[in-house]
N, C-alpha and C positions, 0 to 999 in steps of 0.2 A: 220036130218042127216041120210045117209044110211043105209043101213045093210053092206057097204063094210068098214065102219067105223074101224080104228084100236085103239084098245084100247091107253087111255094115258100112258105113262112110261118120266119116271122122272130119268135126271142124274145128281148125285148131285156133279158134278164137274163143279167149274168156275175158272175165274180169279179174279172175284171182290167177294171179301169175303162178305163185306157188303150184296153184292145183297141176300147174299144163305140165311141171317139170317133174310132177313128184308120180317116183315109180314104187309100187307096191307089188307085193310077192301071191305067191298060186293062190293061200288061205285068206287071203281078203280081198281077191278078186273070189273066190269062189262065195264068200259072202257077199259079197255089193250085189254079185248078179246072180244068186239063188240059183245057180246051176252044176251040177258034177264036174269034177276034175275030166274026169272023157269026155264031154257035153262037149267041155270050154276047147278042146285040141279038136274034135270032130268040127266043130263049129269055124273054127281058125281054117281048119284045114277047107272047107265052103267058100272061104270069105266072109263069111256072116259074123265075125267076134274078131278084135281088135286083137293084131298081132303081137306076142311077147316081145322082150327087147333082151336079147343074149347080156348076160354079164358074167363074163365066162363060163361053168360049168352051171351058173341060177339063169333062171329068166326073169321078169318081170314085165308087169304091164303100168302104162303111162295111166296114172288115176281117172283122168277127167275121161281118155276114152271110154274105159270101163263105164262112167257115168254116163258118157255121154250112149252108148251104146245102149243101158238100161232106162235112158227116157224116149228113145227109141221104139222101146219095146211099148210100152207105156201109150206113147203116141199111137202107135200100130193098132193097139187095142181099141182104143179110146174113137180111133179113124173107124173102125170095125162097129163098134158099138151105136154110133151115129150113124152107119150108113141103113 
């Protein structure tokens, strides 16, 4: 990833409530956002990918961020594409 890279930001406003509470595990976060297990911790570690949520020895991540994080990307591109 670049250095024009913008850090991740998280808005915790949705319509599906479910989505904002539900926390999913390493292998489907590594699928929603098409990137490696060290990718996703290198990236964390930037600030640039939505922090895990300790549940004791597991972690997980909040869904929507993840989602939200990969329309992001999306946008980024798309902002790129148009200019």
């Amino acid at each position: 990833m670049g250095s024009t890279a913008k850090p991740y930001t998280c808005s915790r406003e949705s319509t599906a409530p479910t989505e904002i509470n539900e926390l999913i595990r390493l292998p489907t976060v590594l699928q929603i956002a098409g990137i490696s297990r060290p990718q996703v911790y290198v990236l964390m570690r930037r600030g640039r990918f939505p922090q895990g949520v300790k549940l004791g020895r597991a972690t997980a991540w909040v869904r929507k961020e993840i989602n939200d994080w990969v329309q992001q990307r999306i946008a980024e591109r798309d902002a790129t594409l148009a200019a």
